[in-house]
N, CA, C and O of each residue as an XYZ file, in Angstrom:
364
protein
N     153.481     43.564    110.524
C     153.076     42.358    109.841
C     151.632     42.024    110.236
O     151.289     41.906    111.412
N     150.828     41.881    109.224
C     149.472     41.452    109.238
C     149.082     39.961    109.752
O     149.318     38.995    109.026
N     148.491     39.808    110.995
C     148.648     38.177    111.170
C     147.097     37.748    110.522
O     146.075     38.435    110.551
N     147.232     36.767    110.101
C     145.661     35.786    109.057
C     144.835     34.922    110.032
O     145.281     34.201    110.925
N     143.459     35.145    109.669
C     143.041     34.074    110.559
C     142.883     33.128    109.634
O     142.862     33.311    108.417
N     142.748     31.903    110.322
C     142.323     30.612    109.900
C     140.761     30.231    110.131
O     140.430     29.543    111.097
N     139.983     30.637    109.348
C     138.529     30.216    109.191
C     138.393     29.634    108.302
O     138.719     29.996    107.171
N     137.645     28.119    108.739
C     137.034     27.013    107.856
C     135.464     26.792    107.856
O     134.780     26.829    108.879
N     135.276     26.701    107.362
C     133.733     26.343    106.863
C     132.924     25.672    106.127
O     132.738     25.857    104.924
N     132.245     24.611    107.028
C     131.807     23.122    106.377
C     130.094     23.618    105.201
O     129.074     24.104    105.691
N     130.206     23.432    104.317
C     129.008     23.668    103.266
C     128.491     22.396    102.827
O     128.985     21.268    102.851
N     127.244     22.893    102.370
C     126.389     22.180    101.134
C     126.086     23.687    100.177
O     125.832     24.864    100.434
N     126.339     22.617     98.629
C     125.717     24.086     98.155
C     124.361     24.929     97.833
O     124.090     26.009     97.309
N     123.437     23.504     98.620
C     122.026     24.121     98.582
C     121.267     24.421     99.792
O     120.063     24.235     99.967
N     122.536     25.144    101.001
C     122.232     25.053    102.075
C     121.777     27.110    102.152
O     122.696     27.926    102.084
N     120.770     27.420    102.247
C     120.677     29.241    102.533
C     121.678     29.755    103.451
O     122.434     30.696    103.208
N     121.631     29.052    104.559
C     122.496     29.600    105.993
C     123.778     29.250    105.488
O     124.529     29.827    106.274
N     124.480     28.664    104.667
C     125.993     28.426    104.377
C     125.642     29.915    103.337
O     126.092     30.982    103.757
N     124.999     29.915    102.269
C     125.282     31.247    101.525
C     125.311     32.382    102.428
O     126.115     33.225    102.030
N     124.547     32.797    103.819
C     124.404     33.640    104.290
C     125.503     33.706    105.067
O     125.956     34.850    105.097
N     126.177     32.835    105.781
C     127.378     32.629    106.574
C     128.499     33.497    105.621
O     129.096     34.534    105.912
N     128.555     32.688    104.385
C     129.717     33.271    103.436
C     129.744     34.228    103.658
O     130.724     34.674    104.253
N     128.289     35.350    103.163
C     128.246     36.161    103.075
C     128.492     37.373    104.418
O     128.961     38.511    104.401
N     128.140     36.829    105.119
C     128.835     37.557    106.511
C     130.243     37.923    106.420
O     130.826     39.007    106.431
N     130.709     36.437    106.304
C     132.258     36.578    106.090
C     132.980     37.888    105.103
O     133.851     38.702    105.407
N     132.191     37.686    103.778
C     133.148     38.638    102.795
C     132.640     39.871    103.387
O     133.401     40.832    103.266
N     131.373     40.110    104.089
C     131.017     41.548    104.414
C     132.144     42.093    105.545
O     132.431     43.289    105.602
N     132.644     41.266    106.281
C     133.688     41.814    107.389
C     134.702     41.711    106.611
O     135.758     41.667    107.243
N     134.796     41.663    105.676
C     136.500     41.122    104.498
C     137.226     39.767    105.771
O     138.298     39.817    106.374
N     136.497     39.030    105.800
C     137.250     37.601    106.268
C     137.698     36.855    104.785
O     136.979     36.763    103.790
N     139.099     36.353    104.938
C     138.986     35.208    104.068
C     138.583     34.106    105.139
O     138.510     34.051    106.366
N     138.328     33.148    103.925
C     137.684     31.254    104.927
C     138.147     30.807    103.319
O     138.255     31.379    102.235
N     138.364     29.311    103.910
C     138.171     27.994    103.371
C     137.496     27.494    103.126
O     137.320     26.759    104.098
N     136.746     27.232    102.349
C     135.725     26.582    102.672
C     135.654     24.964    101.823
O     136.108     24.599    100.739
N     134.878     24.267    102.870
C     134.785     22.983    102.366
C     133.552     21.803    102.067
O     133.261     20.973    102.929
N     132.935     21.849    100.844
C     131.795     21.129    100.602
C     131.716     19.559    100.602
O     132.336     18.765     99.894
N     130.856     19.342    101.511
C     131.045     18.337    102.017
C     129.695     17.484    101.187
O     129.421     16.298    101.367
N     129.214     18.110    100.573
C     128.129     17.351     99.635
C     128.494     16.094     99.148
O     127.498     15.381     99.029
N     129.413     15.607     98.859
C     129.859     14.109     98.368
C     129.780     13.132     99.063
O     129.393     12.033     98.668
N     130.098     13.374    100.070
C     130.086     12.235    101.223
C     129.271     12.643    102.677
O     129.510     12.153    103.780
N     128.356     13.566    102.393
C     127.318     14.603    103.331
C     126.984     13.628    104.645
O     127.173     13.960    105.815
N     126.515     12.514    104.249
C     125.696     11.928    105.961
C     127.228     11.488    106.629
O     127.398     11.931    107.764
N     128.039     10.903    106.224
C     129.246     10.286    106.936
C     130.226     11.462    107.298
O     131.174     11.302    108.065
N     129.932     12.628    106.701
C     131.178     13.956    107.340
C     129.870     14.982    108.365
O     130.495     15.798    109.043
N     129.050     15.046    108.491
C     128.425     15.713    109.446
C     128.475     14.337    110.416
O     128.501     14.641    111.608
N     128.489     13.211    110.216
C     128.825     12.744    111.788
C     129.790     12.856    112.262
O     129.896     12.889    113.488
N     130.754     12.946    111.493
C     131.962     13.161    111.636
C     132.442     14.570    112.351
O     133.373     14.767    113.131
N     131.456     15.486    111.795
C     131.758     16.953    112.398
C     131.305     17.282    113.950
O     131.631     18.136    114.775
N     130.041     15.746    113.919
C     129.410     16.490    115.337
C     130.426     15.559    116.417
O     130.393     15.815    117.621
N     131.392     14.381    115.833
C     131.979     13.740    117.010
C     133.317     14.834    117.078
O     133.959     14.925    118.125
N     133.652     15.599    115.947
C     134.640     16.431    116.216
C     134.231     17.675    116.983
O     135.118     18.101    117.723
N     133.076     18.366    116.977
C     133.308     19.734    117.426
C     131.831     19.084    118.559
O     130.881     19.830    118.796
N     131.893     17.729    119.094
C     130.701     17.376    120.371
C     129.239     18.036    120.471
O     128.727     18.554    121.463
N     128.744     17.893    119.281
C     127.622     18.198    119.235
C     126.778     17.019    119.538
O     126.763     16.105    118.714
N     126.023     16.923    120.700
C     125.338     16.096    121.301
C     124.540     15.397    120.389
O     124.764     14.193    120.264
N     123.435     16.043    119.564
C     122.984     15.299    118.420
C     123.339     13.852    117.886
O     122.617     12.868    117.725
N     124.821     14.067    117.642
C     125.823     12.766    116.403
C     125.496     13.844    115.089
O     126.617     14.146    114.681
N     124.777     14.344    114.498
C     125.041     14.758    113.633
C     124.944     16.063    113.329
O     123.892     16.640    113.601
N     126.193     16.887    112.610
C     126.076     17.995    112.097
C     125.243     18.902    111.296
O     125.128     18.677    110.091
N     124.671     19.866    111.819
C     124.326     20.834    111.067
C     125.095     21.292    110.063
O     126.283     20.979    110.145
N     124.543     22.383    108.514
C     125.576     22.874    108.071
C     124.956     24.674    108.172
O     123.767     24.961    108.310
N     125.731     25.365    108.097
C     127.405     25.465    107.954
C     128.019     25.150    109.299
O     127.352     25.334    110.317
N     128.969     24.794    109.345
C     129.564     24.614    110.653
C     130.950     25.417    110.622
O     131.652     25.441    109.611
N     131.310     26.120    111.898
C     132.377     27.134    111.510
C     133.667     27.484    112.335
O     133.427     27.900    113.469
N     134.978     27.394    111.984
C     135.552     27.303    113.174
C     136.772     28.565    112.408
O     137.010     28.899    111.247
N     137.309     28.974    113.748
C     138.062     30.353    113.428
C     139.259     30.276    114.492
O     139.052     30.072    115.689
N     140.290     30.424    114.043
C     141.836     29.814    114.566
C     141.422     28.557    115.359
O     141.961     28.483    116.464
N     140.535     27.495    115.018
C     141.027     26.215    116.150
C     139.951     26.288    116.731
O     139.553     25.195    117.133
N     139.148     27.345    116.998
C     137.643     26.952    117.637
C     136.583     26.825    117.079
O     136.414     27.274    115.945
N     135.685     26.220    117.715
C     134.418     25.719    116.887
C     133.656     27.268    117.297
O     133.672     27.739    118.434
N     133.157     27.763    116.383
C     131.868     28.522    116.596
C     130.127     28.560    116.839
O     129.227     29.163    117.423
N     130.381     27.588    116.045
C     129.014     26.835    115.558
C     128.837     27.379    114.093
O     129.692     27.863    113.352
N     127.107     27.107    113.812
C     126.849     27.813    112.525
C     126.446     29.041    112.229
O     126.873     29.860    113.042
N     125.766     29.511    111.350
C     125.331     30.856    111.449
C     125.232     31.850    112.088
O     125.889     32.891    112.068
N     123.925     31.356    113.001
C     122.862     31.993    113.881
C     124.456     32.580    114.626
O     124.539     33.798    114.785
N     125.600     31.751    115.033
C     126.368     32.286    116.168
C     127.163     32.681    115.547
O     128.000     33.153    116.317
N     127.562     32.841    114.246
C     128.456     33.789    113.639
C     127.626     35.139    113.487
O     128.159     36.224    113.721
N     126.326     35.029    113.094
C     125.651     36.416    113.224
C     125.885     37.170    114.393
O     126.155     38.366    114.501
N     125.727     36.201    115.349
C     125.345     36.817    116.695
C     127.133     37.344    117.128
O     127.050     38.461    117.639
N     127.930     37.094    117.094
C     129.085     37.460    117.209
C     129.611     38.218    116.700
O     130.553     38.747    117.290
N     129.239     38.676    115.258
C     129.059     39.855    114.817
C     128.524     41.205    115.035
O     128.978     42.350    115.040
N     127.372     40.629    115.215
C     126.435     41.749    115.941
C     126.842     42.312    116.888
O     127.016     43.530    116.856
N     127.138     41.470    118.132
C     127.343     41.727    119.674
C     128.758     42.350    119.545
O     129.233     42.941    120.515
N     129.711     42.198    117.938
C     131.208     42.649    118.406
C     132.273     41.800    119.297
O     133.334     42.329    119.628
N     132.037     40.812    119.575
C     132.411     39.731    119.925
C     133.518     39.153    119.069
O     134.531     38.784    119.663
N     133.457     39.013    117.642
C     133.828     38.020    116.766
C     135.598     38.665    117.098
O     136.475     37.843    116.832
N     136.156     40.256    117.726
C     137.224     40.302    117.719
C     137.771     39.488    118.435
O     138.996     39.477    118.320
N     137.073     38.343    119.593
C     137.916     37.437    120.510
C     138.566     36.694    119.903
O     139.713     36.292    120.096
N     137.516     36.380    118.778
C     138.330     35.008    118.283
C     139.592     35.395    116.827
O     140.602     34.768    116.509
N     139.187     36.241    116.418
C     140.549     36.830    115.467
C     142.167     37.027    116.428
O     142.557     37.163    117.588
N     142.666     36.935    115.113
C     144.026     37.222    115.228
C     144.537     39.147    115.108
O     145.719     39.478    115.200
């Protein structure tokens, strides 16, 4: 039996680093969720940085979390890729 991960991912859709994030994703064949937060944008990135304690108060986008952990955005999904890393956090 194949177990799934659970990757979510906070967007705008005129954000480059959320298209490039995606695109990471489908290149490893990840599915994600993803969720655009453009409607209500300044009140859910504060929201994201009191959830995943980003010192700031407010969220960057993409913001990315994979079974339950926060990753961060991009730059550290790249980098977790790269380095071969990203198998810690899979299922």
């Amino acid at each position: 039996m194949t177990k799934t991960n659970d990757i979510e991912i906070y967007t705008i859709p005129t954000c480059p680093f959320c298209q490039k994030a995606k695109e990471k994703l489908n290149d490893n064949y990840l599915d994600y969720t993803e969720y655009d937060i453009s409607h209500n944008e300044e009140e859910i990135r504060h929201k994201l940085a009191e959830l995943f304690e980003i010192p700031s108060g407010r969220a960057t986008v993409p913001q990315i979390t994979i079974n339950g952990k926060h990753i961060g955005g991009y730059s550290e999904l790249k980098e977790l890729i790269n380095s071969g890393r990203l198998n810690q956090y899979l299922n």
